[in-house]
C-alpha positions as CSV (number, residue, x, y, z in Angstrom):
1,X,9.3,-2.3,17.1
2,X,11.3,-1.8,13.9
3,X,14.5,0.0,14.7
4,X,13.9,3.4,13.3
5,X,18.1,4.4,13.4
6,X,18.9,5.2,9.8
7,X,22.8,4.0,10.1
8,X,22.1,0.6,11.9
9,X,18.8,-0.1,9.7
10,X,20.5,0.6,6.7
11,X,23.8,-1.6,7.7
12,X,21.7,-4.5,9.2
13,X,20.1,-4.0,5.5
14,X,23.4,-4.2,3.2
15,X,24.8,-6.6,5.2
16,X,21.2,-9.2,4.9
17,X,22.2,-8.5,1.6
18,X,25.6,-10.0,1.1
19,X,24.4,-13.2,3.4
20,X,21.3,-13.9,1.6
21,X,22.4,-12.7,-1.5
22,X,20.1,-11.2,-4.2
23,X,16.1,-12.8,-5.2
24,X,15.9,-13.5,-9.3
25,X,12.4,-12.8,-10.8
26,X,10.2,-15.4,-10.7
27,X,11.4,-17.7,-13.0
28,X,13.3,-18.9,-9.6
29,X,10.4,-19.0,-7.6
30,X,6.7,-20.7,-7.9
31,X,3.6,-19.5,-6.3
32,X,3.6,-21.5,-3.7
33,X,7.4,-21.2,-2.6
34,X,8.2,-19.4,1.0
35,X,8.8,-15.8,1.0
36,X,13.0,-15.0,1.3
37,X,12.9,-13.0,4.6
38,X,11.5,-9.7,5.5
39,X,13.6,-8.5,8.0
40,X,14.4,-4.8,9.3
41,X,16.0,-3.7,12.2
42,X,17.3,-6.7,13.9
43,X,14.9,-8.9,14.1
44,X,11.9,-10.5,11.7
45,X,9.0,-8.4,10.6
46,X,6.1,-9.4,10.7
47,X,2.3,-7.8,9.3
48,X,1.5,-6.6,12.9
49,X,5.0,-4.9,13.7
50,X,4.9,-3.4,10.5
51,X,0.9,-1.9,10.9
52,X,2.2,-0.8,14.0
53,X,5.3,1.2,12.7
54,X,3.4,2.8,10.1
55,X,0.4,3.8,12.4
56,X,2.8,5.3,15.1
57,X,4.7,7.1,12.4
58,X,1.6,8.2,10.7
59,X,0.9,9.9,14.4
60,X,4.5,11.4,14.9
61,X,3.6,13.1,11.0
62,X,0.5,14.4,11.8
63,X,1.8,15.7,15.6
64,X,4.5,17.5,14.0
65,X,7.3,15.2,15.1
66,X,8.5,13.6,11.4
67,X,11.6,12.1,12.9
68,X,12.8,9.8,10.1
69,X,13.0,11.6,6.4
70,X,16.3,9.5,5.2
71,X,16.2,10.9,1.1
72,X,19.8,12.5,1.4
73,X,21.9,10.7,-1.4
74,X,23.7,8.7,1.2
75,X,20.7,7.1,1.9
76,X,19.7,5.9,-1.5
77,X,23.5,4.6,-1.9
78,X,23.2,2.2,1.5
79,X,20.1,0.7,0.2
80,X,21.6,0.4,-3.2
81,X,22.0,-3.0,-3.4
82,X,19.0,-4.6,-2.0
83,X,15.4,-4.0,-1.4
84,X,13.5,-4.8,1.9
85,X,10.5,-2.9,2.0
86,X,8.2,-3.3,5.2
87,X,4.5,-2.7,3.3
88,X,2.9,-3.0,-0.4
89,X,1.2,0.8,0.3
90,X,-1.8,0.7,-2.8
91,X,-2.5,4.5,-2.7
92,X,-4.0,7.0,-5.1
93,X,-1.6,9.0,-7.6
94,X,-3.6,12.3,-6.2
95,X,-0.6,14.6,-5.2
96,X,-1.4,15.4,-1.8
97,X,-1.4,11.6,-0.9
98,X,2.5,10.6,-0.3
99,X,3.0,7.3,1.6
100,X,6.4,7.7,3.0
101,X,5.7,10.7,4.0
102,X,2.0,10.8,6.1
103,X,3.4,7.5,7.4
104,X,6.9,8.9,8.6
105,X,8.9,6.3,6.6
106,X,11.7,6.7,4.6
107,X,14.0,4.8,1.3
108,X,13.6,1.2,0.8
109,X,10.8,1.1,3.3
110,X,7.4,1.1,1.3
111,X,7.0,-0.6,-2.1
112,X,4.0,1.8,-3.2
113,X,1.6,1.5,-6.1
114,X,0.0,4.5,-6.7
115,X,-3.0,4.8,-8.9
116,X,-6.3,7.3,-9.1
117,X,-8.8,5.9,-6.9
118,X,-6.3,3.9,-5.4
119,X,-8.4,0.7,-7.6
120,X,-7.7,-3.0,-7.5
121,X,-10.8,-4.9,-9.4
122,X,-9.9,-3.4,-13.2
123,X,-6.9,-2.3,-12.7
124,X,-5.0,-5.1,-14.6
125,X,-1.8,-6.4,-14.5
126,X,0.8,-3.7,-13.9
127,X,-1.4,-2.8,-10.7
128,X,-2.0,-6.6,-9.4
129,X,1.4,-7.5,-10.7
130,X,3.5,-5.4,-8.7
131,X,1.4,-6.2,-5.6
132,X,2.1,-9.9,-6.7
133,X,6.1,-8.7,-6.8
134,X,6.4,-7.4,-3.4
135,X,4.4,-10.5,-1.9
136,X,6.5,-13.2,-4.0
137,X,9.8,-11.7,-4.4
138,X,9.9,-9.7,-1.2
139,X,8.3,-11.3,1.0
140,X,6.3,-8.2,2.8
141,X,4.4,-9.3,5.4
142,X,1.5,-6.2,4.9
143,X,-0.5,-4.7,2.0
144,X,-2.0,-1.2,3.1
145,X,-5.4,0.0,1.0
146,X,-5.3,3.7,1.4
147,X,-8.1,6.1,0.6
148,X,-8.0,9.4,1.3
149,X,-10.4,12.2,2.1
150,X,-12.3,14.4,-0.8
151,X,-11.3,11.8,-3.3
152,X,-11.3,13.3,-6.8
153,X,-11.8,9.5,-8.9
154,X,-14.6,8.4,-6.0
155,X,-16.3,11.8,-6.6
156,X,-16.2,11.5,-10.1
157,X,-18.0,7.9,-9.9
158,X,-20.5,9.3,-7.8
159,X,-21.3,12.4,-9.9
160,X,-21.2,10.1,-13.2
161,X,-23.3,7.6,-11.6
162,X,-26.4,7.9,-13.5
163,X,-25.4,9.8,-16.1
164,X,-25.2,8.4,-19.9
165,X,-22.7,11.0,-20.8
166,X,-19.3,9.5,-21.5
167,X,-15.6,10.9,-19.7
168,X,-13.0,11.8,-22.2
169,X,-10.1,9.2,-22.7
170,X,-9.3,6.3,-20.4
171,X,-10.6,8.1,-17.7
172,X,-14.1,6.6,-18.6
173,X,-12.8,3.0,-17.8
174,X,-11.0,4.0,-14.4
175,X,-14.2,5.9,-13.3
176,X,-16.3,2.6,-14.5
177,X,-14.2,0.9,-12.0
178,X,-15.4,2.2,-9.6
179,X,-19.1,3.2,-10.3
180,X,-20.7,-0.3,-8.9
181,X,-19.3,0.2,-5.7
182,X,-20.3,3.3,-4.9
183,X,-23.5,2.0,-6.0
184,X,-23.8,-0.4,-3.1
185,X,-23.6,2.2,-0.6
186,X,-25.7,5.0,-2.2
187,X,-28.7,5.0,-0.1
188,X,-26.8,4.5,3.2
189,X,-27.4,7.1,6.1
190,X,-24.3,9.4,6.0
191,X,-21.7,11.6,3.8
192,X,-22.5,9.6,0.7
193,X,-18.8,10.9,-0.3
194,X,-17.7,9.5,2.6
195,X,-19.0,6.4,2.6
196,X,-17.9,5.4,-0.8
197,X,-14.2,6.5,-0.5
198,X,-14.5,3.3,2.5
199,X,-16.6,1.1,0.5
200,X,-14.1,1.4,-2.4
201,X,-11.1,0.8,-0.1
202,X,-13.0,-2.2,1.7
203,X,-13.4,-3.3,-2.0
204,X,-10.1,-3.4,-3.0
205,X,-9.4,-5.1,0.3
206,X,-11.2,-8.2,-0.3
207,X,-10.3,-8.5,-4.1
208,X,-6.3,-8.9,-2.8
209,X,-7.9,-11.7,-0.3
210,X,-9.0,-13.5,-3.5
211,X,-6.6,-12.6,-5.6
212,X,-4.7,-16.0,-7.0
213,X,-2.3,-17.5,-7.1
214,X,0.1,-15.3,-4.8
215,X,-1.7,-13.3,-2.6
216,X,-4.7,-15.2,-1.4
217,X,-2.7,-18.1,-0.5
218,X,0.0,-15.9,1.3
219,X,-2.9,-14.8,3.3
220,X,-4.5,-18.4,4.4
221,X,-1.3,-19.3,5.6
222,X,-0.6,-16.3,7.9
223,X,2.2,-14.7,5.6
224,X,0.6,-11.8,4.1
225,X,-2.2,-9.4,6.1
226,X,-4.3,-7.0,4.1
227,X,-5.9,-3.6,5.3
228,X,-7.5,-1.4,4.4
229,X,-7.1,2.9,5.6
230,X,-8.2,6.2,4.8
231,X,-6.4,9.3,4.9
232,X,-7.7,12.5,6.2
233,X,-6.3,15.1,4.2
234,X,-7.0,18.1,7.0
235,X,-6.1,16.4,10.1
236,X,-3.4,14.5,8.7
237,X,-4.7,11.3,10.3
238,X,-5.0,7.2,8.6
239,X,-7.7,5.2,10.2
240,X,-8.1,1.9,9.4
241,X,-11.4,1.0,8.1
242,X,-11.3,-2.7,6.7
């Protein structure tokens, strides 16, 4: 388990640092090259030790037993000089959605991407190229899809779906993205609501499995894991659904 003691984290952290010394973009590195790292705590991380800290802090947040805010100042100042993070979170910018804190996490823990919809496919290359980031120059061993209940960009998709109107602004191309999915799934039994806020997380899933030329091959040789989750916005619950 990853050692959740904010003082000997963050030393084990800034001292990594001065040993290892600091990753340069990736001029310095190829697609192919080894990962620098991932450690926190004292020992390794790896895809399933991190699922498991986030899942177990996800269930201290929603019991009511947050035990690990770390955002005072000092904080912020120990991990000033590196960056470790555990998990690539791919979440949706809706404001009731924050990673570090449904997952009980705090700074320099989660590299999150946060975007309406949470979308991959369409999303171009400031989504898929921070993802690439974490995964290259890094080295986290997890990337976390995560829907979440009564989502606003899934629900418009479905309520545009067969319409030949047109949504103002760019919000015509985000909702596009996600239209054919939720066509998939549209005459399945069930909360058709429901069911497309999975299908479009399980979607985003397996375009990070094929995404080349730093992701998909992280993942065939046992580096990089991807999941997929959904939020429940009442119960404050994540269940992992791909």
């Amino acid at each position: 388990m990853p050692n959740h003691n904010p003082l000997s984290r963050r030393e084990f952290v800034r001292d990594a640092a001065v040993l290892t010394g600091c990753f340069a973009w990736a001029a310095e590195h190829d697609a192919n090259a080894a990962p620098p790292a991932q450690a926190t705590g004292e020992k390794q991380l790896t895809a399933e030790e991190s699922l498991r800290d986030l899942l177990e802090g996800n269930a201290r947040f929603a019991d009511g037993r947050a035990e690990n805010p770390r955002r005072s100042p000092k904080d912020f100042a120990a991990g000033a000089d590196t960056h470790l993070p555990q998990a690539v979170i791919v979440g949706c910018a809706d404001a009731r959605v924050p990673p570090e804190v449904l997952f009980d996490q705090g700074v320099g823990d989660l590299f999150v991407v946060r975007v309406a919809g949470n979308i991959i496919n369409g999303a171009g290359a400031t989504v898929k190229g921070s993802i690439e980031y974490a995964v290259l120059e890094l080295g986290v061993p997890l990337i976390v899809v995560l829907g979440h209940a009564n989502c606003g960009a899934v629900k418009a998709a479905i309520k545009h779906l067969d319409a030949n109107d047109t949504l103002p602004g760019a919000i015509e191309s985000l909702v596009l993205n996600i239209k054919p999915t939720v066509a998939t799934i549209r005459n399945k039994p069930g909360d058709l609501l429901e069911n497309a806020i999975r299908a479009n997380v399980a979607a985003g899933v397996e375009t990070l499995k094929k995404l080349d030329p730093i992701v998909a091959p992280a993942i065939r040789e046992g580096r990089l894991r991807v999941v997929g989750a959904t939020y429940d916005l009442r119960a404050g619950r994540v269940a992992l659904v791909a």
